[in-house]
ChimeraX commands (.cxc) that place a marker at each C-alpha (Angstrom):
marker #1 position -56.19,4.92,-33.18 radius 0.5
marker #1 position -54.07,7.03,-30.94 radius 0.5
marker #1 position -54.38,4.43,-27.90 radius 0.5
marker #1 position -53.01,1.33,-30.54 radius 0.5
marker #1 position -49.93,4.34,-31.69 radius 0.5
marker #1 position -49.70,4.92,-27.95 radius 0.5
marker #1 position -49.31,1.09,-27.42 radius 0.5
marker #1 position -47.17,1.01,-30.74 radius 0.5
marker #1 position -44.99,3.43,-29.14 radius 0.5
marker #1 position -43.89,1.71,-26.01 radius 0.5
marker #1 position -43.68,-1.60,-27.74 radius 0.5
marker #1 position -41.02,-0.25,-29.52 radius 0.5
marker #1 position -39.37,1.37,-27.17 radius 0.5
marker #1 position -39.49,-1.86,-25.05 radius 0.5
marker #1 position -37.63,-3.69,-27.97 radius 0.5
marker #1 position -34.88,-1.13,-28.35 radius 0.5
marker #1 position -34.14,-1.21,-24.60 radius 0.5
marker #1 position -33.39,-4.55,-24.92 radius 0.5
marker #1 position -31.67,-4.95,-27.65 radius 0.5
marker #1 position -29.40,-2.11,-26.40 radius 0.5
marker #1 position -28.95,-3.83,-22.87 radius 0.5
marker #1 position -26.01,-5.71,-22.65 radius 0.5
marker #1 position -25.87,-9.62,-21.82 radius 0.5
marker #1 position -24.47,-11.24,-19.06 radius 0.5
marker #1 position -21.32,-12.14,-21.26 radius 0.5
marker #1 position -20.87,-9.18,-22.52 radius 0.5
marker #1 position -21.08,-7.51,-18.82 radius 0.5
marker #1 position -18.24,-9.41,-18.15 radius 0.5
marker #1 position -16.03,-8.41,-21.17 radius 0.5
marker #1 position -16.76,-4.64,-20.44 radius 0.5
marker #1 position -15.75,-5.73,-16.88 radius 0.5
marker #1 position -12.48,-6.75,-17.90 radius 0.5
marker #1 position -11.68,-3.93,-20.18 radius 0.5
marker #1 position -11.87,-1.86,-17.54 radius 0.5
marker #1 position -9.06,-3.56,-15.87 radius 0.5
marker #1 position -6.72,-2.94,-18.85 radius 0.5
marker #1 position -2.82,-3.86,-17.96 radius 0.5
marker #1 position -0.13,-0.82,-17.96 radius 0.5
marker #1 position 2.89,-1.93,-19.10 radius 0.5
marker #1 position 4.64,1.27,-18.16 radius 0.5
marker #1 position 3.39,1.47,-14.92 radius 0.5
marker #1 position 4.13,-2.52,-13.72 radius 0.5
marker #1 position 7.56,-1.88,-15.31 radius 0.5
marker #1 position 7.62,1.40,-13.34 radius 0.5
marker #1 position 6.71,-0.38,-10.07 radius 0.5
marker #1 position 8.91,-3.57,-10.69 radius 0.5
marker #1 position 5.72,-5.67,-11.01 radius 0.5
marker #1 position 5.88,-9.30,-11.99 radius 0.5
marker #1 position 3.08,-10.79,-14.31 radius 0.5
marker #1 position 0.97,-10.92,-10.96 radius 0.5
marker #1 position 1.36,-7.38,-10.45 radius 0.5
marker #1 position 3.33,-8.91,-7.54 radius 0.5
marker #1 position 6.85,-8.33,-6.48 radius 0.5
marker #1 position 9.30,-9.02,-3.84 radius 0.5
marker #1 position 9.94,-6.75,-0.10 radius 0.5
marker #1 position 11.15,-7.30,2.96 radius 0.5
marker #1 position 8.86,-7.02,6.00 radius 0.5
marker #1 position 10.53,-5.92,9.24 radius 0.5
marker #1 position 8.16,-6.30,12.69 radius 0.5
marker #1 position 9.12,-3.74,15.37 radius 0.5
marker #1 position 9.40,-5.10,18.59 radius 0.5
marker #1 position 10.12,-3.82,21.43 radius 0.5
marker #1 position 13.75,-3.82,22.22 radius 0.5
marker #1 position 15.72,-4.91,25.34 radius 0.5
marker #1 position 16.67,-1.90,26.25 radius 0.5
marker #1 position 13.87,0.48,26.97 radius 0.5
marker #1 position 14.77,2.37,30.56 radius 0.5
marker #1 position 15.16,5.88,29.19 radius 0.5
marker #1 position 14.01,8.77,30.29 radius 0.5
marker #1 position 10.92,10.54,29.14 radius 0.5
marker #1 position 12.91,13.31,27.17 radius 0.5
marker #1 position 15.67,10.95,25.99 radius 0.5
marker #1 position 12.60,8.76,24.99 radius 0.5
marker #1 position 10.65,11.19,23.30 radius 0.5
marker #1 position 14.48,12.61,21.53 radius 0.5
marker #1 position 14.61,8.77,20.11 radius 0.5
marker #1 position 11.03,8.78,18.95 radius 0.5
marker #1 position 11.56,11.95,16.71 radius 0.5
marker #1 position 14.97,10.67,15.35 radius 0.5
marker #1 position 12.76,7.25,14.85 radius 0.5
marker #1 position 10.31,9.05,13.17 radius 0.5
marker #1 position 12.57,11.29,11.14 radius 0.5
marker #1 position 14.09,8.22,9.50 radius 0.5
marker #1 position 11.07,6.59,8.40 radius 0.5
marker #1 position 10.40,9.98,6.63 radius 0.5
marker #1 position 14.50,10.25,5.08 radius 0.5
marker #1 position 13.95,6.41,4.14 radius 0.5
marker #1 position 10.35,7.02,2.47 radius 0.5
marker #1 position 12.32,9.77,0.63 radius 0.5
marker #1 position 14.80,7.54,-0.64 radius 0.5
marker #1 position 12.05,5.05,-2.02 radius 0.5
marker #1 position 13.36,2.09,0.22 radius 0.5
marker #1 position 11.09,2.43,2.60 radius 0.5
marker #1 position 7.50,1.54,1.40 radius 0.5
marker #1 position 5.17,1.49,4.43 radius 0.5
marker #1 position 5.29,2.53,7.63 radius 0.5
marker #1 position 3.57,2.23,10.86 radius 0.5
marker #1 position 2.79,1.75,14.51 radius 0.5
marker #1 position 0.40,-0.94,15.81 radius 0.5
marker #1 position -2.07,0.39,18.09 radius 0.5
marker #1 position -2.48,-1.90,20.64 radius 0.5
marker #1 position -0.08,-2.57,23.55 radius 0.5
marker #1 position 1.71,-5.79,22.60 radius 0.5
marker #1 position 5.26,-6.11,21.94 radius 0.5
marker #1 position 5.07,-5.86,18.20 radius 0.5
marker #1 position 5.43,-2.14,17.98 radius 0.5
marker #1 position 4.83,-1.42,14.30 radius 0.5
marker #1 position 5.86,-2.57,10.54 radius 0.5
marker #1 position 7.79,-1.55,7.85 radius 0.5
marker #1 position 7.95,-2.94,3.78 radius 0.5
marker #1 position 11.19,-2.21,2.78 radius 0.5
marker #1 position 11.89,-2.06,-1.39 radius 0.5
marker #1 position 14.48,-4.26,-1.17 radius 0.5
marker #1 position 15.54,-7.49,-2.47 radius 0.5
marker #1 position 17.03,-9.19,0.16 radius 0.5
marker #1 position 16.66,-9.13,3.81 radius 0.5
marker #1 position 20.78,-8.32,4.23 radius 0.5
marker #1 position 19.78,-4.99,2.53 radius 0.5
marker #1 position 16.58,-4.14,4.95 radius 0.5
marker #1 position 18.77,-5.39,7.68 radius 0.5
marker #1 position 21.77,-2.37,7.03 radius 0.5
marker #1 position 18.47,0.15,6.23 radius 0.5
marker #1 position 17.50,-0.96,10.37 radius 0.5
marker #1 position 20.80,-0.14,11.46 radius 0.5
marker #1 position 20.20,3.70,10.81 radius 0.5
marker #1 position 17.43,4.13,13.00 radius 0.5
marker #1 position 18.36,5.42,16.34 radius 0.5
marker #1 position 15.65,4.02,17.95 radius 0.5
marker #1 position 17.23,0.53,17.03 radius 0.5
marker #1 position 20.98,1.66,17.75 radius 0.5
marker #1 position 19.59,2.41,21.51 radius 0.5
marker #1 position 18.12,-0.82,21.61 radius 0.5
marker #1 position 14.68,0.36,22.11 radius 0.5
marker #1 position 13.29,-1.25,19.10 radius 0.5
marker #1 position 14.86,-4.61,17.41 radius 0.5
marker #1 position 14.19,-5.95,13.94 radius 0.5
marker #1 position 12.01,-9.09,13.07 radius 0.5
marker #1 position 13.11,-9.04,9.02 radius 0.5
marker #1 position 11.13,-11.05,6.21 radius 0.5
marker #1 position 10.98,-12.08,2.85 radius 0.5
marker #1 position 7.70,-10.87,1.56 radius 0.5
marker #1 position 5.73,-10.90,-2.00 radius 0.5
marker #1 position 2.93,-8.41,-2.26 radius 0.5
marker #1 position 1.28,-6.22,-4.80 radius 0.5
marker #1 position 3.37,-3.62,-6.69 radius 0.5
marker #1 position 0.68,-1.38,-6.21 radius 0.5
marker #1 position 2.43,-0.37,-3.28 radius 0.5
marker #1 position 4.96,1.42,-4.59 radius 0.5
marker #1 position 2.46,4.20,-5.04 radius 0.5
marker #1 position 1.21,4.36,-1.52 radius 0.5
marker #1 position 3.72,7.16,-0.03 radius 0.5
marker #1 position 2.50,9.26,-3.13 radius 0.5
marker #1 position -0.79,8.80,-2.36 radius 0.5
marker #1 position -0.25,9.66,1.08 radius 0.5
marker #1 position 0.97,12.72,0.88 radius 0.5
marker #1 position -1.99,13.71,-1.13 radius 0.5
marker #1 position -4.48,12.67,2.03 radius 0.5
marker #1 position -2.32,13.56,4.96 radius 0.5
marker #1 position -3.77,16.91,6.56 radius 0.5
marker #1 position 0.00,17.03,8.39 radius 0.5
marker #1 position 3.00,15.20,8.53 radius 0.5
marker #1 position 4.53,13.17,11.32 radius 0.5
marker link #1:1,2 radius 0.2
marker link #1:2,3 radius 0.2
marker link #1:3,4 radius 0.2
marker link #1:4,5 radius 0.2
marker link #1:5,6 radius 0.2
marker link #1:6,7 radius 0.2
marker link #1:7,8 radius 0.2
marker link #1:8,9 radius 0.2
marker link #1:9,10 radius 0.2
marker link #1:10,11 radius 0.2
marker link #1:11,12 radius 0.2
marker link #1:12,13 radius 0.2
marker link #1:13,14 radius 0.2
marker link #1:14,15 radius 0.2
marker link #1:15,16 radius 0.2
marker link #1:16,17 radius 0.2
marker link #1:17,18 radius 0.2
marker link #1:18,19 radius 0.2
marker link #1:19,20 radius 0.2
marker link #1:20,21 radius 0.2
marker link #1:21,22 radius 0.2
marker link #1:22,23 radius 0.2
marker link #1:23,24 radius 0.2
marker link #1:24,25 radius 0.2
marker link #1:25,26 radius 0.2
marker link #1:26,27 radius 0.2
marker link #1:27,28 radius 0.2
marker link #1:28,29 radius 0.2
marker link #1:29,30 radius 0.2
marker link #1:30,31 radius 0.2
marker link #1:31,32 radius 0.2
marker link #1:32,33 radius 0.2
marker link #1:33,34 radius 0.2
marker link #1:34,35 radius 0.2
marker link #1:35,36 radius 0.2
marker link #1:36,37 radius 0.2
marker link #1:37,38 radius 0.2
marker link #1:38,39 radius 0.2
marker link #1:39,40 radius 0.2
marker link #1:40,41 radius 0.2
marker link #1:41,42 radius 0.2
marker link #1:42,43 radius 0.2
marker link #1:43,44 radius 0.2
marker link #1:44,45 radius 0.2
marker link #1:45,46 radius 0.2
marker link #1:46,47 radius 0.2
marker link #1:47,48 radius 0.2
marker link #1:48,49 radius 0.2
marker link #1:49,50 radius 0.2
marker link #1:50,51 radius 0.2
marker link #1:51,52 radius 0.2
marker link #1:52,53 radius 0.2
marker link #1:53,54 radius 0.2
marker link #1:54,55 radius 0.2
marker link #1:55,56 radius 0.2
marker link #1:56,57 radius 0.2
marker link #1:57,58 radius 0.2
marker link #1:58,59 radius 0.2
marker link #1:59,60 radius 0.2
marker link #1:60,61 radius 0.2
marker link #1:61,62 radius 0.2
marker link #1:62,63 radius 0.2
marker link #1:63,64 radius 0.2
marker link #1:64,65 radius 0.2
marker link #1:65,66 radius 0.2
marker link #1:66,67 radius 0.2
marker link #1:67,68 radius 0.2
marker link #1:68,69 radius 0.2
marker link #1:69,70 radius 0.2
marker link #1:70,71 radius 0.2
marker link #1:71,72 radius 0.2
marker link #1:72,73 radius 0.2
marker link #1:73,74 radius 0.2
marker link #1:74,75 radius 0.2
marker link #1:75,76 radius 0.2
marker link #1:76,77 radius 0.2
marker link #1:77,78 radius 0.2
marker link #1:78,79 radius 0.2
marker link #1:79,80 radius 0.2
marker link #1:80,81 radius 0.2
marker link #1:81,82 radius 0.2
marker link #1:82,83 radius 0.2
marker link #1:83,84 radius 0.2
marker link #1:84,85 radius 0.2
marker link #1:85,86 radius 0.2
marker link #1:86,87 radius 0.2
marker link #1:87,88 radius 0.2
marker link #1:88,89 radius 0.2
marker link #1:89,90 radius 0.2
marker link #1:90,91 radius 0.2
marker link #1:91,92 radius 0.2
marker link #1:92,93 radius 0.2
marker link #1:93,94 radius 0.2
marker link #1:94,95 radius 0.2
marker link #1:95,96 radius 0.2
marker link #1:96,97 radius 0.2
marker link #1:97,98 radius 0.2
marker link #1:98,99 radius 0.2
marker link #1:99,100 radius 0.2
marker link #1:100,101 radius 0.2
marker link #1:101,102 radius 0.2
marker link #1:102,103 radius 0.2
marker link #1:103,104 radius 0.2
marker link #1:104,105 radius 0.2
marker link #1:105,106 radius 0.2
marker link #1:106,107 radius 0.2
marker link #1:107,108 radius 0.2
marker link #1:108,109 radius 0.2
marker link #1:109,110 radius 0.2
marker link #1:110,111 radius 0.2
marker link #1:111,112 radius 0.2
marker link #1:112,113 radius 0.2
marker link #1:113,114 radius 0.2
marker link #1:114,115 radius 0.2
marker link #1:115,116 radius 0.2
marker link #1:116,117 radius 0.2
marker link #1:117,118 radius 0.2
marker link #1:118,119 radius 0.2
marker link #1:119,120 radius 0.2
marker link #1:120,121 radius 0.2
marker link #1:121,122 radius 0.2
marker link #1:122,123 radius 0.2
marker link #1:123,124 radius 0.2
marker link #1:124,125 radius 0.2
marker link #1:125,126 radius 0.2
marker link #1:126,127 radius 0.2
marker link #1:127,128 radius 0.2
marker link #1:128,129 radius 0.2
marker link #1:129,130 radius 0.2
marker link #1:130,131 radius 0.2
marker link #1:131,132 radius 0.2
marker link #1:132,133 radius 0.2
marker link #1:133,134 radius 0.2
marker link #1:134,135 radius 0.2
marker link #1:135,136 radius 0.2
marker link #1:136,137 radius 0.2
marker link #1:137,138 radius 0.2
marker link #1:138,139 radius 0.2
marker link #1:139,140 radius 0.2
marker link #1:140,141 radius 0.2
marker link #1:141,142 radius 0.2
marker link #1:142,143 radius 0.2
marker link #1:143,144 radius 0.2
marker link #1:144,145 radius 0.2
marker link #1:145,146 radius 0.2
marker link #1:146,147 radius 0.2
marker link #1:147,148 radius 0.2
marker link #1:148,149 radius 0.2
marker link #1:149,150 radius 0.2
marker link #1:150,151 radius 0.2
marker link #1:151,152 radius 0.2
marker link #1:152,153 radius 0.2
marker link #1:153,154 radius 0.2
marker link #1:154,155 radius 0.2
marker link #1:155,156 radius 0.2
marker link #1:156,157 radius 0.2
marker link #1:157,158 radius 0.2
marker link #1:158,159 radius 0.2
marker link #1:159,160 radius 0.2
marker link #1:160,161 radius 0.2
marker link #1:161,162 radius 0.2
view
């Protein structure tokens, strides 16, 4: 008797596991409830109904004039450096940063602007630019809003600053 209770037992148990076990649809729905849409936060982050919105891409290239020497080089490299960090301040500036190869496309930026005018007076304050050792390559450019939130998160990984 106790080997057919014992077999009773997991029989049941069986049964309740899968009744309790979601199907395939259902996976799905939980899926997408996990994914609920913030309101606040894409009206925060200027976020379209694609959690999109519009920038302006700028591709640093190396400028025309680039004959300095080393310590009036490395002078326009901190005052480079300390805009991208008064600009990232501000909120225009949305991502920064150097490529690492040798090419002359230097780095990026994603400006929070609308229009390419506006990234285009933002370039004009870097002294790197005003010396001519970087120019400006400026673009239109939709991407997620979700970048808004990337110098915030930054901060929070960066061991030291630049």
């Amino acid at each position: 008797m106790k080997k057919y209770s014992l077999y009773f037992f997991l029989a049941a148990m069986l049964m309740i596991s899968c009744v309790n076990q979601p199907n395939n649809q259902e996976l799905a729905q939980v899926t997408d409830n996990e994914n609920v849409y913030d309101s606040v936060l894409a009206m925060q982050l200027g976020a379209d109904d694609y959690g999109m919105k519009k920038y302006v891409m700028a591709f640093l290239k190396r400028g025309p004039n680039r004959d300095h020497d080393s310590a009036t080089a490395a002078g326009l490299q901190r005052a480079h450096l300390d805009n991208i960090i008064r600009m990232a301040e501000e909120g225009t500036l949305v991502l920064a940063g150097p490529f690492m190869d040798t090419g002359d496309i230097r780095g990026i930026y994603v400006f929070d602007v609308e229009t390419v005018e506006e990234a285009k007076e933002l370039t004009a304050t870097d002294p790197a630019i005003q010396a001519g050792r970087l120019e400006m390559e400026l673009h239109p450019w939709y991407g997620s809003a979700a970048l808004m939130k990337i110098n915030e998160i930054s901060k929070r990984v960066s061991k030291k600053g630049i």
